[in-house]
C-alpha positions as a Markdown table, in Angstrom:
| # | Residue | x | y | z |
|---|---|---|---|---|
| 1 | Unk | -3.9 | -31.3 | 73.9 |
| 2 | Unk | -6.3 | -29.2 | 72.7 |
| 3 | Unk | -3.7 | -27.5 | 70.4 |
| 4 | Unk | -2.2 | -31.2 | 69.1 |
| 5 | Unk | -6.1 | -31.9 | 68.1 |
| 6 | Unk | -6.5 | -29.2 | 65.8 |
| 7 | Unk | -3.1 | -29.5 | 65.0 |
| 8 | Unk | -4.0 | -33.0 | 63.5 |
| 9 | Unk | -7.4 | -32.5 | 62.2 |
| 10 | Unk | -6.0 | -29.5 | 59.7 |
| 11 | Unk | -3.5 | -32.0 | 58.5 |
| 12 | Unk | -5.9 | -34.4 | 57.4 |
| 13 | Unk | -8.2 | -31.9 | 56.3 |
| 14 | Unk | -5.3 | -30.8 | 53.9 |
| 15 | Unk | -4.5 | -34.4 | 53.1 |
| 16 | Unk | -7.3 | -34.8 | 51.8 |
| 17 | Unk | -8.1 | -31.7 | 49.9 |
| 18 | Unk | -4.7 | -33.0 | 48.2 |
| 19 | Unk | -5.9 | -36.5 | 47.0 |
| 20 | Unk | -9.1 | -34.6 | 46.0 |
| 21 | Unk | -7.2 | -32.2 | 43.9 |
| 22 | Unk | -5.0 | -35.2 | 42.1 |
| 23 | Unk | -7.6 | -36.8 | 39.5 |
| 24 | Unk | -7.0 | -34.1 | 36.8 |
| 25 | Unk | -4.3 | -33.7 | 34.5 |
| 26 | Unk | -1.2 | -32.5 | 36.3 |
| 27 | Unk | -1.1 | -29.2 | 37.5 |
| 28 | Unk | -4.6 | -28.3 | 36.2 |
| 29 | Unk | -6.7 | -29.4 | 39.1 |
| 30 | Unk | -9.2 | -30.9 | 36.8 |
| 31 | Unk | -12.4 | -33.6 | 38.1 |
| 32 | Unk | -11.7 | -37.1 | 37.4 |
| 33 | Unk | -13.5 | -38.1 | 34.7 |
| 34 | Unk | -13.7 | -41.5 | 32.4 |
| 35 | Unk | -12.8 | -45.0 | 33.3 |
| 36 | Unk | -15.6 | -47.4 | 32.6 |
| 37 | Unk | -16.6 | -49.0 | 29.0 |
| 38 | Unk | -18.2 | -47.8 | 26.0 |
| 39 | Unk | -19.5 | -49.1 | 23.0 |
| 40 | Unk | -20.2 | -47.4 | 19.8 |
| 41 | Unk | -22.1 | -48.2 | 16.6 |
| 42 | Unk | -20.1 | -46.8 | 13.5 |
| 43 | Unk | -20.5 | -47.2 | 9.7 |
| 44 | Unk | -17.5 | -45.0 | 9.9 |
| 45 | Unk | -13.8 | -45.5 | 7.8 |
| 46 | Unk | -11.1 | -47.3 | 10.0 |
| 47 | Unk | -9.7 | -43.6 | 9.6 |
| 48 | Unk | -12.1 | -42.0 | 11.6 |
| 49 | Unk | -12.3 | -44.9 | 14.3 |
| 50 | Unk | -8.7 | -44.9 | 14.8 |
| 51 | Unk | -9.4 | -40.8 | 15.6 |
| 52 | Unk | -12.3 | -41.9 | 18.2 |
| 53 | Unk | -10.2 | -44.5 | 19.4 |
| 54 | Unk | -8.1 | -41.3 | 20.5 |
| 55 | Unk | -10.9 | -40.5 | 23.1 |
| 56 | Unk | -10.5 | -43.3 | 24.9 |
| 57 | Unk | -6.7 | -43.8 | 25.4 |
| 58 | Unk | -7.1 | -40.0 | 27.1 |
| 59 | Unk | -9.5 | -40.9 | 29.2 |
| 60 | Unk | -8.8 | -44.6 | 30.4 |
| 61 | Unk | -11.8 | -45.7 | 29.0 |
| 62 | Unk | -12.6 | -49.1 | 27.2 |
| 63 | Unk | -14.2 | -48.0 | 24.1 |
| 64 | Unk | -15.3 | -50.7 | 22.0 |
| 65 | Unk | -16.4 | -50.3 | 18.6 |
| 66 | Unk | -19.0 | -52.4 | 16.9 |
| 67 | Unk | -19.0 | -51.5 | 13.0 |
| 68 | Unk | -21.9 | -51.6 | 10.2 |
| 69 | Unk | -23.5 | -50.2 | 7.5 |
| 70 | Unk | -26.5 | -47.0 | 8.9 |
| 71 | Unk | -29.1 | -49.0 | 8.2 |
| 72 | Unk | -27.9 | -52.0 | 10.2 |
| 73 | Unk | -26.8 | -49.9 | 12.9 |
| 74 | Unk | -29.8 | -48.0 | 12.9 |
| 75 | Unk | -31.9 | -51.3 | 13.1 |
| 76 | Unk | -29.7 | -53.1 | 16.0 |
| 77 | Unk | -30.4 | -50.1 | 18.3 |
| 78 | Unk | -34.3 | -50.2 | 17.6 |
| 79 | Unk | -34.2 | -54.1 | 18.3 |
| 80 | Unk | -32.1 | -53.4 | 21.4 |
| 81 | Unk | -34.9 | -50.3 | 22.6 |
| 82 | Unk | -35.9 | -51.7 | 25.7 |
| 83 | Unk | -32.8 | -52.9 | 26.9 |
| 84 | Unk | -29.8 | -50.9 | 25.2 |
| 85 | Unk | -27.0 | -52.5 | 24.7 |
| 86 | Unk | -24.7 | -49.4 | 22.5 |
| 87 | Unk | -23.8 | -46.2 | 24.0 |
| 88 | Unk | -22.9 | -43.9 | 21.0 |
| 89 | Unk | -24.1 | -43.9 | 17.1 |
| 90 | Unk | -21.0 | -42.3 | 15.8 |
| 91 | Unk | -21.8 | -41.7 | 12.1 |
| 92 | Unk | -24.7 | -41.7 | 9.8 |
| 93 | Unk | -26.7 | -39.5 | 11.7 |
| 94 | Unk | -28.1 | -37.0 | 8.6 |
| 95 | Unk | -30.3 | -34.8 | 8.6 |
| 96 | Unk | -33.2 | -37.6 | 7.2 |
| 97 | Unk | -32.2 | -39.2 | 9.7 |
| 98 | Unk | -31.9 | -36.7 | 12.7 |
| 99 | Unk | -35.8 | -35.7 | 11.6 |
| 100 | Unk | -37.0 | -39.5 | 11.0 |
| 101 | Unk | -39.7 | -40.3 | 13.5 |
| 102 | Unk | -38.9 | -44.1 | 13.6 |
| 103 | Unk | -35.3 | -42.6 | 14.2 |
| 104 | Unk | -35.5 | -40.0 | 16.7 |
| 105 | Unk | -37.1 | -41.5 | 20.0 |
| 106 | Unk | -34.1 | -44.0 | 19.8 |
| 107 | Unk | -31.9 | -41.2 | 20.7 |
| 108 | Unk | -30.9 | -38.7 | 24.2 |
| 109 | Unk | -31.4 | -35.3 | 23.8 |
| 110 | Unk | -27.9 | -33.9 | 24.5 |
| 111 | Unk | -26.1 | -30.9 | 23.2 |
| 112 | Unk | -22.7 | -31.0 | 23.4 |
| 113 | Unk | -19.8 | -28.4 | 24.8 |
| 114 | Unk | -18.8 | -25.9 | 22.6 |
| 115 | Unk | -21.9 | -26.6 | 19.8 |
| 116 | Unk | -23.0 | -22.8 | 20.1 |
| 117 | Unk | -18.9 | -22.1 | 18.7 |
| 118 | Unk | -19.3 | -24.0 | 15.7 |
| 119 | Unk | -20.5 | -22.5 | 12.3 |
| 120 | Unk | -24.6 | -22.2 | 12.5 |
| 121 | Unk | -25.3 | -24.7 | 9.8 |
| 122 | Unk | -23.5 | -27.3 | 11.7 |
| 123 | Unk | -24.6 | -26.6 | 14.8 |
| 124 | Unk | -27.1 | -29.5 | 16.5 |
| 125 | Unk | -30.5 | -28.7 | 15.1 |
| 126 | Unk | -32.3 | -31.2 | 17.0 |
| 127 | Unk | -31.5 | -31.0 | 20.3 |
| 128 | Unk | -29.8 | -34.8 | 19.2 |
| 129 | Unk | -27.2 | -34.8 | 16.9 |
| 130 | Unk | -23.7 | -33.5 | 17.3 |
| 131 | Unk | -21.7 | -32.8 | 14.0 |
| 132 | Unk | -18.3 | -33.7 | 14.0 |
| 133 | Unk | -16.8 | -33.5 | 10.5 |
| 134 | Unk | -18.1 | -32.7 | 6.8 |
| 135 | Unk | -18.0 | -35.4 | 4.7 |
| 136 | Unk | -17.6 | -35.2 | 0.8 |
| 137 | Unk | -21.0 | -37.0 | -0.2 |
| 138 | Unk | -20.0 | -36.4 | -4.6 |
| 139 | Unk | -16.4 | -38.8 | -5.1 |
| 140 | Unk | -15.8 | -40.0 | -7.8 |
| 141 | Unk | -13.1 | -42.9 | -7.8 |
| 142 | Unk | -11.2 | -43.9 | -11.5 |
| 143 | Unk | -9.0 | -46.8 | -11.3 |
| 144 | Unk | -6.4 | -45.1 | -14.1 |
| 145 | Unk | -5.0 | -48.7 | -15.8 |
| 146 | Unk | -8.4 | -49.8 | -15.7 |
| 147 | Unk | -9.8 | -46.6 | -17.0 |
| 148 | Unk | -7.6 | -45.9 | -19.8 |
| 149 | Unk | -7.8 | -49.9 | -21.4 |
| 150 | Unk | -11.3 | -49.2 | -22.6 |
| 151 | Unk | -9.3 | -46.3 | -25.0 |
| 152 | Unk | -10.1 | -43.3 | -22.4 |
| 153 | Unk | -8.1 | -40.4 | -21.4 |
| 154 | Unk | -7.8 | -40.3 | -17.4 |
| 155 | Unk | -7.1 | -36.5 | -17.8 |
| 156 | Unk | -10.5 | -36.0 | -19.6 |
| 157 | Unk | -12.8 | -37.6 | -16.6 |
| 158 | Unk | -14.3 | -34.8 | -14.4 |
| 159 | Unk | -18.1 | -35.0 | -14.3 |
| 160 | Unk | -21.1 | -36.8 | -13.8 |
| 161 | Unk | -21.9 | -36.6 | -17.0 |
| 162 | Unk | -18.7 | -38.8 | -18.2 |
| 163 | Unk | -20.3 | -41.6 | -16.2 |
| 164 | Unk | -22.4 | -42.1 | -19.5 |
| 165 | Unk | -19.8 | -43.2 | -21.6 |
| 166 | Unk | -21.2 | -46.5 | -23.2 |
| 167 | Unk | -17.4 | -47.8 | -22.6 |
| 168 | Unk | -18.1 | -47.8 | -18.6 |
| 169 | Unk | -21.6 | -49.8 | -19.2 |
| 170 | Unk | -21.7 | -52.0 | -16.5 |
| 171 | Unk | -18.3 | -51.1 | -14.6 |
| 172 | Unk | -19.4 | -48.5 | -12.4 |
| 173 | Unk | -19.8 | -49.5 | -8.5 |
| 174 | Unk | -22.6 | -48.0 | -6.4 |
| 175 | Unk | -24.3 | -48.7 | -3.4 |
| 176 | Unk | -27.9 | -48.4 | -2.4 |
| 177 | Unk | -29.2 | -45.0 | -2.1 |
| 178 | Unk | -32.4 | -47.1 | 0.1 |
| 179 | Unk | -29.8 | -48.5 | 2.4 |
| 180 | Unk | -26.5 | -46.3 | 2.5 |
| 181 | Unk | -26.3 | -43.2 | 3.8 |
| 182 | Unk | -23.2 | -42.4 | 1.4 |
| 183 | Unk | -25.1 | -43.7 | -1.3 |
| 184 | Unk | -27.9 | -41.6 | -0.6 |
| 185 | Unk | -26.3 | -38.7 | -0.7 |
| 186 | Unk | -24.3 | -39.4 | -3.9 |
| 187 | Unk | -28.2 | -40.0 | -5.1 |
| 188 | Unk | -29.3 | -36.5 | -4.0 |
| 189 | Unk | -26.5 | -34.4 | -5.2 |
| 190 | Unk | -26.9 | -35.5 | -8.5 |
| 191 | Unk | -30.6 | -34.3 | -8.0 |
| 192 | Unk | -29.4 | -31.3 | -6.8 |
| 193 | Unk | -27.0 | -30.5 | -9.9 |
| 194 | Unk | -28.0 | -32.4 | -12.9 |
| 195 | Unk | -30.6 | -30.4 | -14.0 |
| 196 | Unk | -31.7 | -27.1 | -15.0 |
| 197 | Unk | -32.8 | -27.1 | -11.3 |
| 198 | Unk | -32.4 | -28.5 | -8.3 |
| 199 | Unk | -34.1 | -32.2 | -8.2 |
| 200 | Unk | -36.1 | -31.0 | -11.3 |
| 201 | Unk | -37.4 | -33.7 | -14.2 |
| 202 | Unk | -34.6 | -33.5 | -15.9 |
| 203 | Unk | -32.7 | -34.4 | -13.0 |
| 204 | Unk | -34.4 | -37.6 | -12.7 |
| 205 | Unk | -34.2 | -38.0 | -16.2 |
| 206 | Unk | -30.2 | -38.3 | -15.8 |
| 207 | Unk | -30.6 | -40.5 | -13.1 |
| 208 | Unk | -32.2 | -43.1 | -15.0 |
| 209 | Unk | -30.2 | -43.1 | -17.8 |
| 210 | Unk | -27.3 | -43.7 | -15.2 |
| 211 | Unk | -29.3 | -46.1 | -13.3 |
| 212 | Unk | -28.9 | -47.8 | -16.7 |
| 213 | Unk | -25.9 | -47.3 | -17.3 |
| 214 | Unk | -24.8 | -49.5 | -13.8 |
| 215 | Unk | -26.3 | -52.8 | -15.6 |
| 216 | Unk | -27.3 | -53.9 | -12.6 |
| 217 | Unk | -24.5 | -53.4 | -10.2 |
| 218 | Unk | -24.7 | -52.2 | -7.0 |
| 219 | Unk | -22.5 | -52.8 | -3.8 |
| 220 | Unk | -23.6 | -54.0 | -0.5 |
| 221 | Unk | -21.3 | -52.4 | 1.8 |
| 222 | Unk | -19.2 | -48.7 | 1.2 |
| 223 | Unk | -15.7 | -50.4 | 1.2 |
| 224 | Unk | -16.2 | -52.6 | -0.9 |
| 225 | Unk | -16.6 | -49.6 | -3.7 |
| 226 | Unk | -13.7 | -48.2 | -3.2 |
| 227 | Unk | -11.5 | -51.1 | -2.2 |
| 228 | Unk | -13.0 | -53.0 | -5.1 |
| 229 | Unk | -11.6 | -50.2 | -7.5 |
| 230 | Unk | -8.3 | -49.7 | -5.7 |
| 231 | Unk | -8.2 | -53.7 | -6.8 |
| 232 | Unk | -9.3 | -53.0 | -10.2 |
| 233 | Unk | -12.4 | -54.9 | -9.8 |
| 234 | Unk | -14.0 | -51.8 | -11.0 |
| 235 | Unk | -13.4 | -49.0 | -13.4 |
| 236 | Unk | -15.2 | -46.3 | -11.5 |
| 237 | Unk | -16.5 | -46.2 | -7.7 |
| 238 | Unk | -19.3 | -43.7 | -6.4 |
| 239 | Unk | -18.3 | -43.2 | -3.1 |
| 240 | Unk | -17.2 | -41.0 | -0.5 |
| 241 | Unk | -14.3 | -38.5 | 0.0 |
| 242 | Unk | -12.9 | -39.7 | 3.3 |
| 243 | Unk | -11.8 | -43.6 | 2.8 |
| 244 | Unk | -10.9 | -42.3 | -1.3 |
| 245 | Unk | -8.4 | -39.8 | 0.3 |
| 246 | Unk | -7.0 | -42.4 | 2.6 |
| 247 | Unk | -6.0 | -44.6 | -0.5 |
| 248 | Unk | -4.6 | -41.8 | -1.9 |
| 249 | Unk | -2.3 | -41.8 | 1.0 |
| 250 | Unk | -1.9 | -45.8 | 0.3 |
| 251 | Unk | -0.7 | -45.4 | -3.1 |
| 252 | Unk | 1.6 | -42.1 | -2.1 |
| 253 | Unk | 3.4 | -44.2 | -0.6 |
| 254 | Unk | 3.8 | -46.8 | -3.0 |
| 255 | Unk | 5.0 | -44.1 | -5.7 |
| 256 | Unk | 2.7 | -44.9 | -8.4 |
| 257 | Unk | -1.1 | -43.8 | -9.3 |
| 258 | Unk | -3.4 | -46.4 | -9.2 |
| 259 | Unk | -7.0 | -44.8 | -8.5 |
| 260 | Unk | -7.5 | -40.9 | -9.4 |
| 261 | Unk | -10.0 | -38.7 | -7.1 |
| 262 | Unk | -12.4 | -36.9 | -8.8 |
| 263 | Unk | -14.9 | -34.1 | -7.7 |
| 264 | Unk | -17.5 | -33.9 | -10.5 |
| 265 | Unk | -17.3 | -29.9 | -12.5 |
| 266 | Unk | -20.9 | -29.9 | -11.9 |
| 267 | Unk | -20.8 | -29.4 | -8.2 |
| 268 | Unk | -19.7 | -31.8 | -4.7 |
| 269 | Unk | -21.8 | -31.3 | -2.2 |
| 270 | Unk | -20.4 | -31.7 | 2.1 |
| 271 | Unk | -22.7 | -33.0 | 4.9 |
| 272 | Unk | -22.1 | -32.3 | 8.4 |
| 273 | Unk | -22.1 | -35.9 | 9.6 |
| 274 | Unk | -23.3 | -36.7 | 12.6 |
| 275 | Unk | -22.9 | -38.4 | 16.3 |
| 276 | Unk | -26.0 | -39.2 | 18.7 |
| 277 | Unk | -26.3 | -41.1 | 22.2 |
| 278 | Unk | -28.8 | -44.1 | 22.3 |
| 279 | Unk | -31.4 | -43.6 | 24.7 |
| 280 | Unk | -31.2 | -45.2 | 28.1 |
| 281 | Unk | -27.2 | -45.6 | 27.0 |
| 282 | Unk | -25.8 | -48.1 | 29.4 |
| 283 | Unk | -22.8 | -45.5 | 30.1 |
| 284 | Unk | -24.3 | -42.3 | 29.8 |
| 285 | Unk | -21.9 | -40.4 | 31.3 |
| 286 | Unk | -19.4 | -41.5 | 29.2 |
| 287 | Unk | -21.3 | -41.2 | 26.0 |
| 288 | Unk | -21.9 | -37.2 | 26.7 |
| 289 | Unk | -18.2 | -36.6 | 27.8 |
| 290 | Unk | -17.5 | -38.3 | 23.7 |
| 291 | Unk | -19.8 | -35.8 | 22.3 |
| 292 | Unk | -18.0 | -33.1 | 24.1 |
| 293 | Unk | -14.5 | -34.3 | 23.0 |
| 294 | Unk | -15.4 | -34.8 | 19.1 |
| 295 | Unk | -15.9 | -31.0 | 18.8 |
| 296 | Unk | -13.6 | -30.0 | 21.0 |
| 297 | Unk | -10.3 | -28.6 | 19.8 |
| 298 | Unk | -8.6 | -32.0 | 20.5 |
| 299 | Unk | -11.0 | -34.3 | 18.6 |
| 300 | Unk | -11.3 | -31.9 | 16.1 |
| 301 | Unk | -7.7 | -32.0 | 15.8 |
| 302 | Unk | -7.8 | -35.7 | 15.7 |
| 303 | Unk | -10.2 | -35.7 | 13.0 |
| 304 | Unk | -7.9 | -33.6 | 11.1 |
| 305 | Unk | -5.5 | -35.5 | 10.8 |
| 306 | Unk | -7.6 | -38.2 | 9.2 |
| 307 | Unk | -9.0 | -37.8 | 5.4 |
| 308 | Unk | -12.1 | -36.3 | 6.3 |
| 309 | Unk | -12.7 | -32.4 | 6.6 |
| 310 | Unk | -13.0 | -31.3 | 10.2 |
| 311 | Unk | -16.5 | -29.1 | 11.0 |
| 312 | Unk | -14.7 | -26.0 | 12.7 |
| 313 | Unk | -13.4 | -24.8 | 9.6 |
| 314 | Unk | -10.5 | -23.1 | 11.7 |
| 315 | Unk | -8.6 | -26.6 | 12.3 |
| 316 | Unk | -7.0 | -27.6 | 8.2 |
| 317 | Unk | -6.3 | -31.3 | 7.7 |
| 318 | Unk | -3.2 | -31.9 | 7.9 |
| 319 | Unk | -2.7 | -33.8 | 4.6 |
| 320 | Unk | -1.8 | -32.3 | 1.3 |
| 321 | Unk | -4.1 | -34.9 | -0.6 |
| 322 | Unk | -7.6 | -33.5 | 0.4 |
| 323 | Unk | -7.7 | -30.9 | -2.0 |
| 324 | Unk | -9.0 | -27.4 | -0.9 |
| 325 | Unk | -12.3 | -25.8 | -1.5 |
| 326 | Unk | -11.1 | -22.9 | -3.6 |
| 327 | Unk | -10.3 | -25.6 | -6.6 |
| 328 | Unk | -13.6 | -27.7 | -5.8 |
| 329 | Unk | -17.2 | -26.5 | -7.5 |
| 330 | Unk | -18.7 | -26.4 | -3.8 |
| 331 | Unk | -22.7 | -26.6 | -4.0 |
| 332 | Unk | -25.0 | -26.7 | -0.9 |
| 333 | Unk | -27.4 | -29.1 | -0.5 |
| 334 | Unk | -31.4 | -28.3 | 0.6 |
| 335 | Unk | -31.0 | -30.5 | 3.6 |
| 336 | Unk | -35.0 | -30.1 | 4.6 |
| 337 | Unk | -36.4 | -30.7 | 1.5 |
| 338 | Unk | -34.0 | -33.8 | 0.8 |
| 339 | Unk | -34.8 | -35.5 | 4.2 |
| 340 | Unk | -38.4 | -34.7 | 3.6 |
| 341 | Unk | -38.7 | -36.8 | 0.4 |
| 342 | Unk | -35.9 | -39.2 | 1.6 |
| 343 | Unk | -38.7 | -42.1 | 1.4 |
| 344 | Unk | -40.4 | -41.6 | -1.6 |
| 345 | Unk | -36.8 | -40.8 | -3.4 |
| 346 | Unk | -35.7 | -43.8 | -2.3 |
| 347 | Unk | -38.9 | -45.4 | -3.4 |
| 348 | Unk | -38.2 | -44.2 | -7.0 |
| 349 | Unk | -34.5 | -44.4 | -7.0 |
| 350 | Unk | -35.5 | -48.4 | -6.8 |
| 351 | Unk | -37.8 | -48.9 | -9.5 |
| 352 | Unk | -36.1 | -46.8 | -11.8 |
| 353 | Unk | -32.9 | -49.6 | -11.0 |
| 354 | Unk | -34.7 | -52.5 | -11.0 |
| 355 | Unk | -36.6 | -51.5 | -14.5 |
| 356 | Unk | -33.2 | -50.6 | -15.8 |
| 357 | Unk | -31.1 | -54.6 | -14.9 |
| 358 | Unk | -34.5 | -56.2 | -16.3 |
């Protein structure tokens, strides 16, 4: 009897070390892990949500994505402090950001897997921010029909400094360097290479005669920049690289140019943007095992295959739009000092606009 007994208890002892073993992936032995919800605040492209959305098909969880511009997202989690109702801020995370002290107490500390592998100037810096991809902050966007009725040769556009032409007076689209994050860094790297130095006088100087140049017009909301010039609405869009590459796709497949991409001869600047967890996030756990995942070899991977630049330079995009570095003018941006004037930039950015439409 005694021999039946223990018999039947290592049975069940191995039964159950069995069921244990079955929430990983098949063969690996791996800890179950996801299930649940999350939510996540973006002022990301569709391209890079449809990557994320990658996450949670993996891991069975209901991700739900609630998107804005930065500044709006940035403002709903400081209403929503004391009882959080976002996980994840997946996107405009800067460094002016990362370092703003109206910013930072909204946010876990949390350092994601595999951070100390990535390149050191894209590492997390402040114990907050996890950078997932570099994003083109100098893109230029030409609608060609549009472009070449005012009497201009498409093939001669390549720099800042042919956003001057008096033809393009008024049909440039921007958005608000005080209120977009893409904006604001379009604002900054033409401070940091439009002058004899970087954000020098002179710098300014070209600024404001651009400023003047937009005759008042600037965007409230990224898409609608480069959408509005895919459409023809406008001749030229400041914008970004990533959603600009994905309507290069668009028209690839369509056969026909409509919009040309164009990195200014001056110099393009790339940001490490960046993901952070909202403090007190309702599904913590979750929200840490995303951070993990967008660096990881398989969200990286993801990413690439999106039209932004991954940040481990080791995994290429997959598409044979983006351009590569070695034909790009690649410039580096002061990250400090930018983020440490980011108020007062702003500040003059807007008079020198609103003196300019009067």
């Amino acid at each position: 009897m005694k021999k039946l007994f223990k018999l039947l208890m290592i049975a069940l002892i191995a039964c159950c070390l069995f069921a244990c073993g079955k929430g990983g992936n098949e063969g690996g032995g791996e800890e179950t892990v996801g299930g649940g919800s999350l939510v996540i605040y973006s002022p990301n492209s569709d391209a890079l949500v449809e990557a994320a959305e990658k996450f949670g098909e993996k891991y069975g969880i209901d991700v739900q994505f609630i998107s804005a511009k930065t500044g709006e997202c940035l403002e709903r989690i400081a209403a929503e402090k004391d009882n959080p109702q976002g996980d994840v801020m997946y996107g405009g995370m800067n460094y002016a950001n990362s370092f703003n002290p109206d910013y930072v107490p909204l946010f876990e500390p949390y350092v994601a897997k595999g951070d100390e592998n990535l390149p050191e100037a894209y590492q997390n810096f402040n114990g907050i921010t996890t950078h997932y991809c570099l994003d083109g902050s100098a893109a230029l966007l030409v609608n060609v029909a549009e472009y070449e009725k005012l009497g201009l040769n498409i093939d001669d556009f390549d720099s800042y400094a042919d956003l001057l032409q008096p033809e393009l007076f008024g049909k440039i689209a921007m958005g608000d360097p005080a209120s977009s994050s893409s904006a604001w860094a379009e604002l900054t790297n033409m401070l940091l290479v439009m002058g004899d130095e970087p954000y020098d006088e002179k710098a300014w100087e070209w600024v404001n005669t651009f400023a003047q140049n937009l005759n008042g017009v600037i965007i409230d909301g990224s898409s609608a920049i480069y959408k509005g010039t895919f459409e023809g609405e406008y001749v030229v869009g400041v914008s970004y690289e990533d959603p600009c590459v994905g309507l290069l796709v668009d028209q690839a497949a369509l056969g026909e140019e409509i919009v040309r991409l164009v990195y200014p001869s001056e110099g393009a600047v790339w940001l490490p943007a960046g993901a952070a967890i909202i403090k007190n996030a309702p599904n913590m756990e979750n929200a840490k095992l995303f951070m993990d995942w967008l660096i990881s070899d398989e969200g990286q991977n993801e990413i690439a295959k999106t039209t932004a630049r991954p940040v481990n330079p080791s995994i290429p995009n997959t598409s044979d739009l983006m351009i590569p570095f070695s034909k790009i003018n690649v410039v580096y941006e002061d990250m400090e000092l930018c983020g440490t004037h980011k108020k007062e930039w702003q500040a003059r950015w807007t008079d020198m606009f609103n003196a300019a439409k009067q």
